[in-house]
C-alpha positions as CSV (number, residue, x, y, z in Angstrom):
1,X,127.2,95.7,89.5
2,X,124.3,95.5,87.5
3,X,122.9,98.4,85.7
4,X,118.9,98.8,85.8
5,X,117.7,101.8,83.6
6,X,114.3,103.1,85.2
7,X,111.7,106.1,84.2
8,X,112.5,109.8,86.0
9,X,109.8,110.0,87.9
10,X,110.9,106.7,89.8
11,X,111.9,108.3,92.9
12,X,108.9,111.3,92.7
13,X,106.6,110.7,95.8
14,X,104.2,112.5,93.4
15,X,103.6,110.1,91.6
16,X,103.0,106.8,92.6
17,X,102.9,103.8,90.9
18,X,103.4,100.1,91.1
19,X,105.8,100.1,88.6
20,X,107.7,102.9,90.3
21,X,107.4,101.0,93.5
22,X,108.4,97.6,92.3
23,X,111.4,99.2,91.0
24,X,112.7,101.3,94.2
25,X,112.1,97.7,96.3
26,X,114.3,95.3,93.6
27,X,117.2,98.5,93.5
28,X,117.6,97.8,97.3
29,X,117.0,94.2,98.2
30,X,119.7,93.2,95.1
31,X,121.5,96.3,95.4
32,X,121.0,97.5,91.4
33,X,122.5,100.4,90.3
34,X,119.6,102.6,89.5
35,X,120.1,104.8,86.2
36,X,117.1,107.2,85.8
37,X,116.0,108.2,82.6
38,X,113.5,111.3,82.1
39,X,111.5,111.6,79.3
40,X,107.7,111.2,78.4
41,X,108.0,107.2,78.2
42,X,107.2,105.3,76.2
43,X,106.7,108.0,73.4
44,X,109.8,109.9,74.3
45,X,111.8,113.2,72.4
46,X,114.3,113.3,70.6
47,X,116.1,114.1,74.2
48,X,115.2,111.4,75.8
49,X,116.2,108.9,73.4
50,X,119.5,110.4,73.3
51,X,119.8,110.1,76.8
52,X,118.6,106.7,77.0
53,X,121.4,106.0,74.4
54,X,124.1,107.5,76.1
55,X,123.5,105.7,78.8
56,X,123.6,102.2,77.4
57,X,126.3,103.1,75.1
58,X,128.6,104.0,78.6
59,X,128.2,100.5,79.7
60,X,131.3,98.3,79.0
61,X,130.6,95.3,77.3
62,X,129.0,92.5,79.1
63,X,126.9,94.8,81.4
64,X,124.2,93.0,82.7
65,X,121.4,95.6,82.4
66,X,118.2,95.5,83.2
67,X,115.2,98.1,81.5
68,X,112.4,98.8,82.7
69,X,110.1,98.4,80.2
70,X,108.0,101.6,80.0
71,X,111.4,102.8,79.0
72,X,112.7,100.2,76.5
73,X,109.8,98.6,74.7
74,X,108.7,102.0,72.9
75,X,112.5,102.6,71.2
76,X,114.1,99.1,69.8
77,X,115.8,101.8,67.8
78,X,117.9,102.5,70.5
79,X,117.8,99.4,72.2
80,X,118.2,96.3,69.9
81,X,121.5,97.3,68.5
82,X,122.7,97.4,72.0
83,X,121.4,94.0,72.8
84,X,124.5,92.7,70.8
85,X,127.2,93.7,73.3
86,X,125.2,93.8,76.5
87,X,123.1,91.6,78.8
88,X,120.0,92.7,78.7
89,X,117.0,91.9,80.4
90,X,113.8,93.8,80.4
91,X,111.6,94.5,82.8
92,X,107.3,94.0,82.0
93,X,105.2,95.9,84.4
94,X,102.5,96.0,81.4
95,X,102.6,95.5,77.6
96,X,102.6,98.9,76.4
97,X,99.8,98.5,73.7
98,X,97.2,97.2,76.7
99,X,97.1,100.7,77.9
100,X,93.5,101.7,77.9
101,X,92.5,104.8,75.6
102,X,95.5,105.4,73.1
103,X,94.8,106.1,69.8
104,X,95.0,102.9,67.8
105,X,97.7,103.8,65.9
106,X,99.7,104.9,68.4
107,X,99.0,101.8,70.2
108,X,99.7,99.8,67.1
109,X,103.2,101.3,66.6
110,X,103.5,100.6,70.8
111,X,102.8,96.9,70.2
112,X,105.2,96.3,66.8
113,X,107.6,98.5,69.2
114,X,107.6,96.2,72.1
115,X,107.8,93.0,69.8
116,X,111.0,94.0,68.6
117,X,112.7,95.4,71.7
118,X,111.7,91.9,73.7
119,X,112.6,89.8,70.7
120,X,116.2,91.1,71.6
121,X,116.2,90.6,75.2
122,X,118.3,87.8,76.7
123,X,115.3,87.6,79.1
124,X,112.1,89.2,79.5
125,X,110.9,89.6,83.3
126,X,106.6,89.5,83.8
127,X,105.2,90.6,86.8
128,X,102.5,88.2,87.0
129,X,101.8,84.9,85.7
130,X,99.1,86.3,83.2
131,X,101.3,88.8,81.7
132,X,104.1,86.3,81.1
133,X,101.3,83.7,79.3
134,X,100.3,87.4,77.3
135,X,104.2,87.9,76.5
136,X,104.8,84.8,75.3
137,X,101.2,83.9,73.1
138,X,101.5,87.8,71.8
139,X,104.8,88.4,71.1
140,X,105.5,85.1,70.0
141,X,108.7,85.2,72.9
142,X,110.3,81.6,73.2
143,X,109.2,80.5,76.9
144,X,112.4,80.1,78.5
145,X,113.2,83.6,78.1
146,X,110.0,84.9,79.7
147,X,110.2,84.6,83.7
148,X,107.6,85.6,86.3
149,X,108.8,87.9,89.3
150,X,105.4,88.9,90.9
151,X,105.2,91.8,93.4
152,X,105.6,90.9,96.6
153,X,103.6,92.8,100.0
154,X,104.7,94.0,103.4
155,X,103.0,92.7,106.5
156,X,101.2,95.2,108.0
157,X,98.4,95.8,110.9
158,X,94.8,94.1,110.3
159,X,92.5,97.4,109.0
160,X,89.6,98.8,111.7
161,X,87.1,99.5,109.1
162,X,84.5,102.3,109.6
163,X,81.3,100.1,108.3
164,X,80.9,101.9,105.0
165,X,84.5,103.0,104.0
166,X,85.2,102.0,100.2
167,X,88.6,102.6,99.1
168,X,90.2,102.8,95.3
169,X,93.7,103.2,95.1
170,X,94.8,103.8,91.4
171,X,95.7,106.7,89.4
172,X,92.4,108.5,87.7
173,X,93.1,107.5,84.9
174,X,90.2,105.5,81.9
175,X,91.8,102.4,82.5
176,X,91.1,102.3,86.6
177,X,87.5,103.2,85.7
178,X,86.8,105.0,88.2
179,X,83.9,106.8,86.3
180,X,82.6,103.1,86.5
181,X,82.7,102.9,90.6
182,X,80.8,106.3,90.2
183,X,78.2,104.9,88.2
184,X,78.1,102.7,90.1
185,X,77.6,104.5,93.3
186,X,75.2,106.7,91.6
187,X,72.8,104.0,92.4
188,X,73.2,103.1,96.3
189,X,72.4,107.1,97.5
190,X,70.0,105.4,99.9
191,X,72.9,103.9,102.0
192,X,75.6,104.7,104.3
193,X,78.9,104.8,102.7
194,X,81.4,106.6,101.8
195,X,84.5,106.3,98.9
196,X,88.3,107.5,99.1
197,X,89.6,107.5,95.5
198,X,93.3,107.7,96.1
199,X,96.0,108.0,93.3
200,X,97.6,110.8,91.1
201,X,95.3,113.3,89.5
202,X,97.3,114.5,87.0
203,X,98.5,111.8,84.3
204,X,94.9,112.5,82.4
205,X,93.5,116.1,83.0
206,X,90.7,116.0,80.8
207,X,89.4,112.4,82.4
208,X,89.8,114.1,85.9
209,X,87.9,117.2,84.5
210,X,85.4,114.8,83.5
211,X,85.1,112.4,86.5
212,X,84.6,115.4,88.7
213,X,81.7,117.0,86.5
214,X,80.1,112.8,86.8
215,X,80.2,112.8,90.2
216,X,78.6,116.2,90.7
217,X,76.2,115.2,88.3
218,X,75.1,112.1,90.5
219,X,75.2,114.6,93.3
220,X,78.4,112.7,95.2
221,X,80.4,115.5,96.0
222,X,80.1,114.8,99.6
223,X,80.7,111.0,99.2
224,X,83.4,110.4,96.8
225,X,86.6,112.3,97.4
226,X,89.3,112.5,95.0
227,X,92.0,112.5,97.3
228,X,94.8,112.5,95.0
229,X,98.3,110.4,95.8
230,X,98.7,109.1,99.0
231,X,102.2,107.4,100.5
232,X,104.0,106.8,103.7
233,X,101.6,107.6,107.0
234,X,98.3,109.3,105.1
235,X,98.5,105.5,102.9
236,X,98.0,103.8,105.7
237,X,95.3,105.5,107.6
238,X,93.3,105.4,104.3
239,X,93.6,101.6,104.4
240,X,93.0,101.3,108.4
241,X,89.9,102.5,108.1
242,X,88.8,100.8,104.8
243,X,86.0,97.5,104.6
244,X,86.3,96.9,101.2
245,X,88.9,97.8,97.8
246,X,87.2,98.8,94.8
247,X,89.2,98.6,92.0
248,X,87.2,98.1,88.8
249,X,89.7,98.5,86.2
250,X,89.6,97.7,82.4
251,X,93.1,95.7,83.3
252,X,95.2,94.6,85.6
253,X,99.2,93.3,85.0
254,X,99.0,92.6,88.8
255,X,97.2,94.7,91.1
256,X,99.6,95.6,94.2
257,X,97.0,97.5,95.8
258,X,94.9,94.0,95.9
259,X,97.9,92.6,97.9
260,X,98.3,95.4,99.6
261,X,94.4,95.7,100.9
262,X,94.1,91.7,101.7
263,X,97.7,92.5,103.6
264,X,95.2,94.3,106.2
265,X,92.2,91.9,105.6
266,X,90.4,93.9,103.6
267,X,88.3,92.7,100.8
268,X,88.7,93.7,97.7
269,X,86.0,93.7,94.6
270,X,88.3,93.5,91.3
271,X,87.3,93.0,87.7
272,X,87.4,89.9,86.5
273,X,90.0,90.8,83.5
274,X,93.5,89.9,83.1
275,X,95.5,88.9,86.5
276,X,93.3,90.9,88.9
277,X,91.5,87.5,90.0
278,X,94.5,85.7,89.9
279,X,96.1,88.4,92.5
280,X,92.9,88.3,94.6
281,X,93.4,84.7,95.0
282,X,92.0,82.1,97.3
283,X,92.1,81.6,101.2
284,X,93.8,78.6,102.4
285,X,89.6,76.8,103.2
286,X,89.4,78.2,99.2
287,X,87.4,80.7,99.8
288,X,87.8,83.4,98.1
289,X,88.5,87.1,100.1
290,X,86.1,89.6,97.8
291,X,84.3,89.4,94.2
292,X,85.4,89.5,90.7
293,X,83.3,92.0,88.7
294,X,82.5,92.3,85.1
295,X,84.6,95.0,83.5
296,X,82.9,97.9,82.6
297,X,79.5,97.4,84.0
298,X,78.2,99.2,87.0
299,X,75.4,97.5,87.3
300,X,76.8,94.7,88.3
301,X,79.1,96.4,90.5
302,X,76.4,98.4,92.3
303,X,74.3,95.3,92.9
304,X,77.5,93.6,94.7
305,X,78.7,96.8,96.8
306,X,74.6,96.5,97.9
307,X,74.7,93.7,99.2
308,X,78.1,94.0,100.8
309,X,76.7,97.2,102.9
310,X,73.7,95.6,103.4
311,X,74.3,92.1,104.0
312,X,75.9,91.6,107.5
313,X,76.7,87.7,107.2
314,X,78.3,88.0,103.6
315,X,80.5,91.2,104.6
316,X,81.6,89.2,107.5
317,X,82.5,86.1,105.0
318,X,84.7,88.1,103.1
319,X,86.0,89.6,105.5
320,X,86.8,86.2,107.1
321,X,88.5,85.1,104.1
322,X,90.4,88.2,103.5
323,X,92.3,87.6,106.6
324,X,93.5,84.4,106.0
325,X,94.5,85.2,102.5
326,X,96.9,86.9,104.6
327,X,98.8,84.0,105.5
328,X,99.7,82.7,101.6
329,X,100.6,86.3,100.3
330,X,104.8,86.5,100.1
331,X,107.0,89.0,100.9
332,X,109.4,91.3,98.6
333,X,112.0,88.6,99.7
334,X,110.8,86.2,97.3
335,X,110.4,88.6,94.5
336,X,114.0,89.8,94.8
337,X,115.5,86.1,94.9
338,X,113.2,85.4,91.8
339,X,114.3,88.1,90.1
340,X,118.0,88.0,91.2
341,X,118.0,84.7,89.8
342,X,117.5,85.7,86.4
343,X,120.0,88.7,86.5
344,X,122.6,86.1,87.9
345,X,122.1,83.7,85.0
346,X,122.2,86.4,82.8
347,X,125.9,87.4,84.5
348,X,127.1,84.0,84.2
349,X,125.8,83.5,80.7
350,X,124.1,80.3,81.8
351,X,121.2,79.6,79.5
352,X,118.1,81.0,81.4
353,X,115.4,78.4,82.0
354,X,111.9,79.7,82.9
């Protein structure tokens, strides 16, 4: 059995993430043996770290384990001398210093943090192809201990639309910017739309308490709902009856919720940072199913949501494209065997080769 040590709130359908989720699908398909570890990760208590301690310290020798990294890269403290006696692979849903609005500091002690905890690793698992390049050229990881397990999507139905339904699905938090898309919207008042933000209200109060005084401020209240997390049947109405995904972030590991929207033929308008163009992809006639925005600059984002409501023949081209980019996305299938394959390597003690 292989061990994989995940954050708390893994299982809570309060709050959703695509970490959380990536983690509940890879503990089923390879049949992991979850280990769930609260704390305020990655800057946990003293508790927490005990815990966390405990529980790698009750693994006999030679344990494959896998971390998730939100819970290992912050305490090398706890891990590294661990990393002598066990297996261990760890788990990158996003380099911890890359987090958007952390004091400097803090972040600076994150990043020093992570470096020594994946310097340790017998392997190091990226979600995307971009974080894996970050990984290696940051961290100065040798290559053929960094491997690339991307998230994989469920087929699902091809969304209705409305005509002017936007959709975000992140958590309100600075770094999904949705005080940008607000902006944004401030300036297309003069047409039909209307935007779903969908995602966890509570991991940053004060930028909640602030996006919600913005939007009343541009006089939106009627337009922009903060719905808060969605899962399970209320999910997937909000995406049947979307035309486009907005999600302007300041960064992107991956993006599920890209996958996840061109799953349904949706298009999706993504900034152009990190792997959120890479995610969006190309259709099979290279076109390519949405736009990638300039972080950060509503503006530009307002002037492309314009002509997407207003411009019949390009809405239809994206949407065109969107639903053949349906045909190259893969399943959970592949990220489980890609990511079993590591693990197994790791069990054998076979030198892993990226």
């Amino acid at each position: 059995m292989i061990a994989f040590v995940v954050p708390g709130d893994v299982a809570d359908a309060d709050v959703p993430s695509g970490g959380n989720v990536y983690d509940q699908r890879m503990c089923a398909a390879l049949g992991l043996e979850a280990r769930a570890v609260g704390g305020t990760w990655p800057t946990p208590d003293d508790d927490a770290r005990t815990e966390l301690a405990r529980t790698l310290r009750d693994l006999p020798d030679g344990t494959t384990v896998l971390l998730d990294g939100l819970v290992a890269c912050g305490v090398p403290e706890v891990v590294v001398p661990e990393a002598d006696r066990l297996r261990v692979a760890v788990l990158v849903h996003m380099p911890l210093a890359d987090e958007t609005g952390r004091d400097p500091a803090v972040a600076a002690d994150l990043n020093a943090r992570e470096k020594e905890t994946l310097r340790a690793a017998a392997a190091v698992i990226a979600t995307s192809r971009w974080s894996g390049r970050r990984l290696v050229e940051h961290h100065g990881l040798p290559v053929d201990r960094v491997h690339v397990a991307s998230p994989g999507v469920d087929p699902a139905p091809v969304a209705t639309g409305t005509g002017g339904r936007l959709l975000c699905v992140a958590a309100v938090t600075p770094r999904k910017a949705q005080d940008v898309l607000t902006a944004a919207l401030a300036d297309l008042k003069d047409l039909p739309w209307t935007c779903e933000c969908v995602g966890p209200l509570a991991r940053d109060p004060e930028f909640v308490v602030q996006l919600r005084g913005l939007i009343a401020l541009h006089g939106l209240t009627d337009r922009i709902l903060l719905a808060g997390p969605k899962s399970g049947d209320p999910l997937e109405a909000a995406y049947a009856q979307a035309d486009l995904l907005v999600l302007p972030s300041h960064g992107e590991t991956y993006g599920m919720v890209i996958t996840e929207a061109l799953a349904r033929g949706i298009p999706v308008f993504v900034s152009a940072v990190n792997a959120g163009p890479d995610t969006l992809g190309q259709a099979p006639d290279g076109s390519v199913p949405g736009m990638a925005i300039t972080p950060g600059d509503p503006a530009e984002l307002a002037a492309a949501l314009r002509r997407f409501l207003t411009e019949p023949d390009f809405h239809q081209r994206l949407r065109a494209s969107a639903l053949a980019r349906r045909s190259t996305l893969t399943g959970w299938d592949t990220t489980a065997r890609l990511l079993g394959e590591v693990l197994s390597r790791l069990e054998t003690g076979a030198v892993c080769a990226a």
